[in-house]
C-alpha positions in Angstrom: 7.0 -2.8 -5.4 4.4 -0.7 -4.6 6.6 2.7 -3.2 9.2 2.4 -6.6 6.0 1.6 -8.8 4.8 5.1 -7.6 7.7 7.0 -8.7 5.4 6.6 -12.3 3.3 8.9 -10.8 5.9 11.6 -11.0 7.6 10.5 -14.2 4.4 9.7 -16.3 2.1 12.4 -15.0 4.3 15.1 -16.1 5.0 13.7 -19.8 1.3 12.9 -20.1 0.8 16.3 -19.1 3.6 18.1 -21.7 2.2 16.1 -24.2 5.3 13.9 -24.5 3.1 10.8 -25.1 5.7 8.0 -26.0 8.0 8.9 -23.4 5.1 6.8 -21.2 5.4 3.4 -22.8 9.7 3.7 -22.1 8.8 4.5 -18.7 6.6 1.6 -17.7 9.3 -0.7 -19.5 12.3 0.7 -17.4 10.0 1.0 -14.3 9.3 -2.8 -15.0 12.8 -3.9 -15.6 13.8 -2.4 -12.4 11.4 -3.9 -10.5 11.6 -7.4 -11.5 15.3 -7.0 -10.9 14.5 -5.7 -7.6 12.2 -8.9 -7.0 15.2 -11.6 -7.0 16.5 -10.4 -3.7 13.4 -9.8 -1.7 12.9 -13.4 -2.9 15.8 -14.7 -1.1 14.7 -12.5 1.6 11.4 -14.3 1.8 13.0 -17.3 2.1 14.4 -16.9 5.7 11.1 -15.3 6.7 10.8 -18.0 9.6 14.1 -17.7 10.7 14.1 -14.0 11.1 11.0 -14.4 12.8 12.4 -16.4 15.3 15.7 -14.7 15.8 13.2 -11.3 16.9 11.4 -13.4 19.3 8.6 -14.3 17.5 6.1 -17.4 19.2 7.7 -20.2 16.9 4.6 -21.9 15.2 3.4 -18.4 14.0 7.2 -17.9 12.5 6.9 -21.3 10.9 3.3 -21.1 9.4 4.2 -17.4 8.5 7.6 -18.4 6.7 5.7 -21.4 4.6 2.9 -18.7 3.8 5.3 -16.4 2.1 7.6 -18.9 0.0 4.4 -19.6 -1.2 3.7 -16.3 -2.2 6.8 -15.8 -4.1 5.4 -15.9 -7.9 2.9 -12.9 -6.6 5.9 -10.7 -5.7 6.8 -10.2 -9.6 3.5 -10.1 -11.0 2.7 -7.4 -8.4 5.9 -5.7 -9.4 4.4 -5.5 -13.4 1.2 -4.9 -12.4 2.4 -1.1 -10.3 3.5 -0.2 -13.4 1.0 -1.3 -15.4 -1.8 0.6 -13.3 0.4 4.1 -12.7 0.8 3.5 -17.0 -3.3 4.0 -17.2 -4.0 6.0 -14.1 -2.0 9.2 -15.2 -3.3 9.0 -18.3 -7.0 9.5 -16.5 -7.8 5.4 -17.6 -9.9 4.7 -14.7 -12.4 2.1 -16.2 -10.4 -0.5 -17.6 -8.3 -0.7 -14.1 -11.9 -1.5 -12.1 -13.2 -3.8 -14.1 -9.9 -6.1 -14.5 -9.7 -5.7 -10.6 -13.5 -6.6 -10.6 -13.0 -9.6 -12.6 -9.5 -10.9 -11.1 -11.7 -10.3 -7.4 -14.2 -12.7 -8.9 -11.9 -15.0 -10.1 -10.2 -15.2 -6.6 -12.8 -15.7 -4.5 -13.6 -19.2 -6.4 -9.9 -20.2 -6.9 -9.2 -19.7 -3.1 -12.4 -21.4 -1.9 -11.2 -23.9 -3.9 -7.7 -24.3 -2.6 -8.4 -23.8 0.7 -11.2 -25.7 1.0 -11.8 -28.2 -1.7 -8.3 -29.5 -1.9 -7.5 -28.7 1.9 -3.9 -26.8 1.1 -4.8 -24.0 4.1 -2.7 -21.0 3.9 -0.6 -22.5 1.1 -4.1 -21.8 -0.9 -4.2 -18.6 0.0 -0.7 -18.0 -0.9 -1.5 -19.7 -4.2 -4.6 -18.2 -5.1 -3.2 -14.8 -4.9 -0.6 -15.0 -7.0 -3.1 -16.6 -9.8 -5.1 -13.7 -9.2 -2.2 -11.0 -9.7 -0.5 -12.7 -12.4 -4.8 -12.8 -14.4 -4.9 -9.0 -13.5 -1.0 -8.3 -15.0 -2.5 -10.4 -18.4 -5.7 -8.6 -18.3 -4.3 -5.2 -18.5 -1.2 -6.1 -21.0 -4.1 -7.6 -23.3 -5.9 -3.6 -23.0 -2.5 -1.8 -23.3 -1.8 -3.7 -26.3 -5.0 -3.6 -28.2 -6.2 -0.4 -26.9 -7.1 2.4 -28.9 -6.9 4.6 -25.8 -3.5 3.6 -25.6 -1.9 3.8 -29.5 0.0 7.2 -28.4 1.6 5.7 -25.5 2.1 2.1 -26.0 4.4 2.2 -29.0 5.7 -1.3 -28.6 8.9 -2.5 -26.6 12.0 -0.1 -27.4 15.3 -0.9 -26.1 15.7 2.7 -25.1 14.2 1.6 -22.2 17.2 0.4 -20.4 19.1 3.4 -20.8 18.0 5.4 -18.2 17.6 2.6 -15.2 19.7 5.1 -12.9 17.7 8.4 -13.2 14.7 6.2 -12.6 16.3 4.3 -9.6 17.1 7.6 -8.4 13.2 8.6 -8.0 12.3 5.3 -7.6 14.1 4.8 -3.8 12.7 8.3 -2.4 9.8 7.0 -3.0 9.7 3.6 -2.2 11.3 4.4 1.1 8.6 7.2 1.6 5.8 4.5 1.2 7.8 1.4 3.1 8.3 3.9 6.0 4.7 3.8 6.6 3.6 0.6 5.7 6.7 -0.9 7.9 5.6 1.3 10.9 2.2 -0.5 10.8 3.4 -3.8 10.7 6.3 -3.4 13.3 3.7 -2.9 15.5 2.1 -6.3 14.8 5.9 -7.7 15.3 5.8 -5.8 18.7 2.9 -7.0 19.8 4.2 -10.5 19.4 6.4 -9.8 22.2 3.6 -9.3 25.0 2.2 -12.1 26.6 -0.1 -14.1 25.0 1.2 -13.4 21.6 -1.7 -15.6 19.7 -3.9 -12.9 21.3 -2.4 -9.8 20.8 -0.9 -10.8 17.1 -4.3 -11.9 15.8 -6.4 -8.3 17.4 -3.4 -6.4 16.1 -3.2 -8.6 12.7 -7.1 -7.3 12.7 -6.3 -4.0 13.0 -4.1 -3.7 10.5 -6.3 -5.2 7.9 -9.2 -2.9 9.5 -6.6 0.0 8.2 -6.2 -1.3 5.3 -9.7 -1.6 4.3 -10.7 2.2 5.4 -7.2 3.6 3.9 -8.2 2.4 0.3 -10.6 5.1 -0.4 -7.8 7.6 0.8 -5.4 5.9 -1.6 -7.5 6.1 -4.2 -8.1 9.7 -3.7 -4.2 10.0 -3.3 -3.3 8.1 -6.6 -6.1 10.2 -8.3 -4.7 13.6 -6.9 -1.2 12.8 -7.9 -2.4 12.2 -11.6 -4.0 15.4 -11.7 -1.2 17.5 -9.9 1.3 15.9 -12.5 -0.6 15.9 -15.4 -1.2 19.8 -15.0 2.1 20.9 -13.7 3.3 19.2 -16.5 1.2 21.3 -18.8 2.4 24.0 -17.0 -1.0 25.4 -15.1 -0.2 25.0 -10.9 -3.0 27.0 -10.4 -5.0 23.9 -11.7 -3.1 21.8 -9.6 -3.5 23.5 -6.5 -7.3 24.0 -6.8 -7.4 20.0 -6.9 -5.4 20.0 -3.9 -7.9 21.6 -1.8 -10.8 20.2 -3.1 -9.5 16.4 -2.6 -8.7 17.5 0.7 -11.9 18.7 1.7 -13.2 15.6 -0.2 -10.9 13.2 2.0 -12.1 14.9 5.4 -15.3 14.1 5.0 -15.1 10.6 3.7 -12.3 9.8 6.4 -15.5 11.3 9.4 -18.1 9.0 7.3 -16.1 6.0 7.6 -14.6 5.8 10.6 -18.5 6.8 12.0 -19.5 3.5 10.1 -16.4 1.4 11.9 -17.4 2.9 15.5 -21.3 2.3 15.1 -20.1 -1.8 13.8 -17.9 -2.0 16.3 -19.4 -4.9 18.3 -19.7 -7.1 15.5 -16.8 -5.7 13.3 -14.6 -8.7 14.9 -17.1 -11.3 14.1 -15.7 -11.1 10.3 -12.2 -12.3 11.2 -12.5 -14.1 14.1 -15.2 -16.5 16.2 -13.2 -16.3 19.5 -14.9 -13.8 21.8 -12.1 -12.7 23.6 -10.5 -11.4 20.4 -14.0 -10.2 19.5 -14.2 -7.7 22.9 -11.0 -6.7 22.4 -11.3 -5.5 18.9 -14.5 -3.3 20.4 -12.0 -1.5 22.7 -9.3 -1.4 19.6 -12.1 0.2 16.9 -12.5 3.7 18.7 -8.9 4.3 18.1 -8.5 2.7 14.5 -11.5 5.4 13.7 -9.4 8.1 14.8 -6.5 7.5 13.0 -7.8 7.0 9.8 -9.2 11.0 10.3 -5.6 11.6 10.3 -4.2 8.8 7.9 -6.6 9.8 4.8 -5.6 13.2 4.9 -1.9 12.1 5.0 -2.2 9.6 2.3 -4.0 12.4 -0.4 -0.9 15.0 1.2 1.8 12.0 -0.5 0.2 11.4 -3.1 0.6 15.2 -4.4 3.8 14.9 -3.4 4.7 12.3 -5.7 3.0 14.4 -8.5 4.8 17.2 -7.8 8.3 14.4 -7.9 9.1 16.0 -4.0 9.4 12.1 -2.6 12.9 13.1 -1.3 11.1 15.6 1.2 8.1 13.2 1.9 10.3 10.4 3.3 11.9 12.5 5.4 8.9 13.7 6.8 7.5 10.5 7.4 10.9 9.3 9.0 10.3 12.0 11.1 6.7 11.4 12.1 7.2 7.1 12.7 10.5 6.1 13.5 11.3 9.7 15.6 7.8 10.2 17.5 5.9 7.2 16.6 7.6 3.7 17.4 9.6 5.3 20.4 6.3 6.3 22.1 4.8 3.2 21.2 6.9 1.1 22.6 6.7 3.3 25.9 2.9 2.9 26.2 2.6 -1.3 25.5 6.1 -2.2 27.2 6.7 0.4 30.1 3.5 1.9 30.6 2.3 -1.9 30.4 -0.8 -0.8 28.6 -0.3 -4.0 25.9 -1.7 -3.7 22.1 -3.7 -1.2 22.7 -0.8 1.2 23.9 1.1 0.2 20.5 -2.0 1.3 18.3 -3.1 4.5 20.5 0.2 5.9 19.4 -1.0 5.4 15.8 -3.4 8.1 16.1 -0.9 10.8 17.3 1.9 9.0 14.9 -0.8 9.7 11.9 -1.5 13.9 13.3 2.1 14.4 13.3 2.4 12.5 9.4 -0.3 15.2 9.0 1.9 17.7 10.0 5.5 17.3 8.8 3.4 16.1 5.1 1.8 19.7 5.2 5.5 21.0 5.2 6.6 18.7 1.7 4.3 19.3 0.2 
């Protein structure tokens, strides 16, 4: 949802850009269309979740509780489908406000409705399944309610046109490039969490690498950010037709991102014997994500100024060459040597993550090249 959501970027930055104002609102209806359509089959996907987990070798009660957690999570799938387009509809028109203060309220909203299902009425990770869903599907109704009524948005929101439908195909065929380009990355990540459920003492290993990855969530934000707000700038003035615009941006935002990237991953090193304390109570798991931190800091130098390098690809529309970089960089260099430090250098979790630092120079690299 996320990568094909982003092929907006491309489309909508660019007619924003040439002035072409109502070719936005058919754009977010087709990208929507698509995507819901695209939802019914990662449904039945979702459904088998425990059984695939299984049949890779996964410890069984994590396949089972991880299988229940996602049916769960099924009616957050398409509200998280509308709500890419929705946000690439307002963010390459340079509608920043509206998009933090929906996600402000909805983050308010979800605190109190998981507490309360997790908690009050004792449903576990069912709750949690549950309450984010509600909270997608309030942010999706929040931001129809601004796109409709919206002054800032009469030129582009002209009302549903059936139009829309006509060109599914020409979107599909931006939309893949750059889903794959996204869901290239994002997989390699979590394959290493699959991975790690393979070692011994899986509970271990699967919650410290389960940390990690949510640690690199929370520090790639900002990047992301920065990369969704580069490739609304890129497209919106190669669109107008002014590159030299576009590539002044460029290197500011990547100054811009090599500084914040230092600044964070300085904060993550100097918490690092407590950062573990906010997941877990178990102290082993606590002493093991001091040893992880040092790398995780690392790679996010690298990973932030990847993430602003794709995001002005996708304003430039070049997703074709960015997911061939990043097949290059994860799935050619990346997983293979991973899978060489945990498994046959026996180095464990750690060995599957120190290869995401040299996995995120070499996305450095081959994105310098797309873009």
């Amino acid at each position: 949802m996320l990568g094909m959501g982003s092929a907006l970027e491309t489309l909508c930055g660019q007619s924003y850009g040439a002035m072409q104002y109502h070719s936005l609102g058919i754009y977010m209806q087709r990208a929507v269309f698509v995507l819901l359509l695209v939802c019914f089959p990662v449904t039945v996907l979702w459904g088998y979740t425990s059984q695939i987990l299984i049949a890779f070798g996964q410890d069984h009660a994590i396949s089972i509780e991880a299988g229940l957690y996602v049916r769960w999570l099924v009616p957050a799938l398409f509200a998280y489908g509308i709500l890419q387009c929705q946000m690439r509809f307002l963010q390459t028109q340079n509608i920043g406000s509206p998009l933090l203060v929906s996600s402000g309220v909805t983050a308010l909203i979800h605190l109190l409705v998981c507490w309360l299902l997790v908690f009050k009425y004792g449903l576990g990770s069912k709750g949690t399944a549950l309450a984010t869903s509600i909270s997608y599907w309030t942010n999706v109704a929040l931001l129809a309610l601004y796109i409709r009524f919206s002054p800032s948005c009469k030129k582009t929101w002209t009302g549903f046109k059936r139009e829309a439908f006509g060109g599914s195909m020409d979107f599909i065929k931006l939309a893949l490039p750059s889903s794959i380009m996204l869901c290239i990355e994002f997989w390699s990540f979590e394959l290493i969490v699959l991975l790690s459920g393979l070692l011994p003492n899986p509970k271990l290993e699967t919650s410290v690498l389960s940390i990690s990855l949510n640690t690199t969530g929370l520090m790639f934000m900002i990047p992301y950010g920065l990369g969704a707000a580069i490739s609304t700038r890129v497209s919106n003035e190669l669109g107008a037709g002014r590159p030299e615009a576009a590539r002044l941006a460029v290197i500011v935002v990547v100054i811009v991102t090599m500084l914040e990237s230092l600044v964070v991953g300085i904060c993550i090193l100097l918490a690092r014997n407590i950062w573990g304390y906010v997941y877990s109570n178990e102290d082993q798991v606590v002493k093991y994500i001091i040893v992880m931190v040092p790398i995780l800091a690392i790679s996010n130098v690298f990973d932030g100024i990847q993430c602003v390098l794709s995001g002005i690809t996708r304003g430039c529309g070049l997703q074709k060459a960015g997911a061939v970089a990043n097949i290059v960089a994860y799935y050619v260099v990346g997983v293979p040597s991973s899978v060489i430090f945990a498994f046959l250098l026996h180095i464990g979790g750690k060995g599957l993550w120190e290869k995401e630092a040299s996995k995120a120079g070499e996305r450095v690299n081959c994105s310098s090249i797309a873009s």
